[in-house]
C-alpha positions in Angstrom: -19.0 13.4 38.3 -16.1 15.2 36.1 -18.5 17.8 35.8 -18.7 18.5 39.5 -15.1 18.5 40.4 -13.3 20.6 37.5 -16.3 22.8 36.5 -16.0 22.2 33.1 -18.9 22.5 30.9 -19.9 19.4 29.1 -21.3 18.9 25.3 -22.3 15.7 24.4 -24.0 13.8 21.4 -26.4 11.1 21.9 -29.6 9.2 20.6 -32.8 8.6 22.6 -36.2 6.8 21.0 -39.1 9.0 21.2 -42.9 7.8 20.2 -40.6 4.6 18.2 -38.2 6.4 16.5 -34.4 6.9 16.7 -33.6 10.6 17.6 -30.1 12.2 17.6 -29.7 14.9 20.3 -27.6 17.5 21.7 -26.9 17.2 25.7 -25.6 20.4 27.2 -24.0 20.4 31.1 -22.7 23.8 32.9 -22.2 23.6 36.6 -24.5 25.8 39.1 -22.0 28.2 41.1 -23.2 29.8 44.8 -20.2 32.2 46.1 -17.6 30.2 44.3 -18.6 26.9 44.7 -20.1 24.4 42.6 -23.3 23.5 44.1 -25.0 21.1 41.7 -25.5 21.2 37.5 -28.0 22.3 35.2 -28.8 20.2 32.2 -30.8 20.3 28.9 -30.9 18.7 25.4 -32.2 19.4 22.0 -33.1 17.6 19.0 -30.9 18.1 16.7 -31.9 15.2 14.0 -33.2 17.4 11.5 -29.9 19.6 11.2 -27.4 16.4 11.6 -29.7 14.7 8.7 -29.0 18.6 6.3 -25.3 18.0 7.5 -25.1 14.7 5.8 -27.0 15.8 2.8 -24.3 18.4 2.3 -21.3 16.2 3.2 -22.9 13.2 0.9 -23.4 15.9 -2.3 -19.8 17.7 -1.0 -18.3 14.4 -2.0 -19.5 13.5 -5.0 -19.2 14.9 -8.6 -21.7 16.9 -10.2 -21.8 15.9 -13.9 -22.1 11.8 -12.8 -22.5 11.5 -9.7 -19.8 9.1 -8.2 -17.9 10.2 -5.8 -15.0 12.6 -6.3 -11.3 12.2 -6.2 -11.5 14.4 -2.7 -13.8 11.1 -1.3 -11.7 8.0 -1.9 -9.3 8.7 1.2 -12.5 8.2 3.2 -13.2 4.8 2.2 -9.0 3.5 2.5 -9.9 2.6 6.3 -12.1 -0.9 4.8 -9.3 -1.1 2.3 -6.3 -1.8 4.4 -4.8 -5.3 5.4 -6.8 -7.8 2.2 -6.6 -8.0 -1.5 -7.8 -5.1 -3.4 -7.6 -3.9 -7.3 -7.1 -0.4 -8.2 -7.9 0.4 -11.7 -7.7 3.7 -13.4 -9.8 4.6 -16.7 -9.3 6.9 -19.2 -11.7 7.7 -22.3 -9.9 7.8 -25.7 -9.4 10.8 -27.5 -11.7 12.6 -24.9 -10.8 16.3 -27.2 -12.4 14.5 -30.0 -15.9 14.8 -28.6 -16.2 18.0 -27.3 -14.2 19.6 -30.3 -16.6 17.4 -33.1 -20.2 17.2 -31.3 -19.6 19.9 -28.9 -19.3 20.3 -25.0 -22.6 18.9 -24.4 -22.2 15.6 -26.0 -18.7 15.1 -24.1 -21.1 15.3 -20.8 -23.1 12.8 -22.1 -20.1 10.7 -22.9 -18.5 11.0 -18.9 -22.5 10.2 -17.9 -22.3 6.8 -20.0 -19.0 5.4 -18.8 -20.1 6.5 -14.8 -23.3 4.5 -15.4 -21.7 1.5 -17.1 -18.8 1.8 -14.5 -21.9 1.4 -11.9 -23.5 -1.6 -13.5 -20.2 -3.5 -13.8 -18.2 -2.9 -10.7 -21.0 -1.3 -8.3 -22.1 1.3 -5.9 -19.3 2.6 -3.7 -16.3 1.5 -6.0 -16.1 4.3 -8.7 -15.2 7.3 -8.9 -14.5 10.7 -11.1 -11.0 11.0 -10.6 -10.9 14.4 -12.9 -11.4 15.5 -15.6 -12.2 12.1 -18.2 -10.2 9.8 -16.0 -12.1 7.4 -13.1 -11.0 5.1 -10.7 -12.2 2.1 -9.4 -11.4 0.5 -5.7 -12.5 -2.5 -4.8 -12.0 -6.1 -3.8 -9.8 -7.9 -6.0 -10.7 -11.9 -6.4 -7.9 -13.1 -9.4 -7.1 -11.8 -13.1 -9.6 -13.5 -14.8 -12.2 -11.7 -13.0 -10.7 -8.4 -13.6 -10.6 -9.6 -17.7 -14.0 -10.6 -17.5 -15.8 -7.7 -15.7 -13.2 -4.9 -18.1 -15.1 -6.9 -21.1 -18.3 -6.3 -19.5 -17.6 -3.1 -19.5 -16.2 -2.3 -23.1 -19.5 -3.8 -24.2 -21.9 -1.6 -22.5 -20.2 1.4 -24.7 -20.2 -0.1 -28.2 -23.0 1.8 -30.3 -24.2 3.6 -27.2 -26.6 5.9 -27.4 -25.2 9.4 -27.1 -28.5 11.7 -26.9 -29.3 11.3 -30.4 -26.3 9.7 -31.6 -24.8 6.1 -31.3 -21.2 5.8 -30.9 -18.5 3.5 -30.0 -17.0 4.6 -26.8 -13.5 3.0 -25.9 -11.1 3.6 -22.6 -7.6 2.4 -21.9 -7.2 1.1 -18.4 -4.4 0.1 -16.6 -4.9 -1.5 -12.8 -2.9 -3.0 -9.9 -3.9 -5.7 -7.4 -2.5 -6.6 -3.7 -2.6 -6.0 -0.4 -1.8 -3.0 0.8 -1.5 -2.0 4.9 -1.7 2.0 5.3 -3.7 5.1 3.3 0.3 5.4 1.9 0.4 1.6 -0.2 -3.3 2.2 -1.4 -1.8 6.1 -2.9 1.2 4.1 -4.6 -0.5 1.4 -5.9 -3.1 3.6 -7.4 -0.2 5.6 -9.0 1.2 2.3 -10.0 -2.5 1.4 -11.8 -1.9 5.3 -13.1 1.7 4.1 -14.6 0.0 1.0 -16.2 -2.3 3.1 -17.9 -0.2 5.2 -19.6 1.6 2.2 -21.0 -1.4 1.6 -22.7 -1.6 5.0 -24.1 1.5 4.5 -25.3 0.9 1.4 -27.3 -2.2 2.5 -29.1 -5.1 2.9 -26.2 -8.3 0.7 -26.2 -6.7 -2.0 -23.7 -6.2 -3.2 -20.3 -2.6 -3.5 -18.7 -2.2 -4.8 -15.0 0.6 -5.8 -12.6 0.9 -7.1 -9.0 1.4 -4.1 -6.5 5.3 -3.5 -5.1 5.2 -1.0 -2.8 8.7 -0.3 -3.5 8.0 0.0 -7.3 8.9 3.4 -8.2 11.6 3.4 -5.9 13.9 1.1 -8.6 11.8 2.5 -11.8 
């Protein structure tokens, strides 16, 4: 053993079944010295389930926004590694005239307003694929199937805010969006063509809000912009 010849002490993680269930443990090896020379190794292991489940907990809630509960602009790089190497769609979201809310029903009503869109954003494009991106912007990363899909599932969406309910209020919530679609190969190409989905929104901005604008990823784009 490595252990035996080098002296090295050894940490190790590992699982084991104990009365039928899955445990995770710690395994801890230290050689046993006599006058300077390894004469054998002690060894012991603790269960260390509980903590690795609190760990989790706190990385799962670490990565994932407060007021709505998708997961945060800090989380997305996580999820690039099933991304890579097959057609995806970025798509960034941003709610119109966000001020308008907070400044006219106050802060509290501009909360309920983020809330809505996150839980439509759920409905419509799923667990896993949204997220807060800041502020009242979100992103969505997902598969990408063809253009009629992405028209079809953005009209889904626009519906589940007409009239909604806003505590005791109804009103019609609308979002520009602009999106991108490809394949991209490294963490790097997903970044630029979520910028590129960022660029295509703010064309819409600029030509009066409440629409969609899309374009095939480049990953040279803003190199000839």
């Amino acid at each position: 053993m490595q252990l035996l010849e080098d002296g090295v002490p050894v940490k190790e993680r590992g699982k084991t079944r104990s009365r039928g269930r899955i445990r995770e443990i710690m395994i801890l090896k230290a050689p046993v010295y006599d006058q300077d020379q390894i004469v054998g190794l002690i060894g012991f292991f603790m269960d260390i389930t509980n903590t690795s489940k609190q760990i989790n907990r706190l990385e799962n809630e670490a990565a994932r926004d407060d007021l709505t509960s998708l997961k945060n602009r800090h989380n997305f790089a996580r999820d690039f590694n099933y991304l890579t190497g097959k057609p995806i769609l970025a798509m960034m979201l941003d709610v119109d005239h966000f001020k308008k809310f907070n400044d006219n029903f106050g802060h509290r009503y501009g909360d309920e307003v983020l809330k809505k869109i996150s839980q439509a954003l759920l409905k419509i494009y799923g667990i896993g694929h949204c997220y807060r991106y800041g502020g009242d912007e979100f992103l969505v990363l997902r598969d990408f199937t063809d253009t009629d899909t992405v028209a079809e599932k953005d009209r889904q969406f626009r519906k589940e805010l007409e009239h909604a309910r806003v505590l005791d209020l109804y009103m019609n919530i609308t979002v520009s969006a602009g999106y991108a679609y490809g394949i991209a190969n490294n963490s790097d190409e997903i970044k630029s063509m979520i910028r590129l989905a960022d660029h295509n929104l703010y064309q819409v901005k600029k030509n009066g809000r409440k629409d969609i604008c899309g374009s095939p990823f480049q990953p040279n784009f803003f190199e000839y912009e």
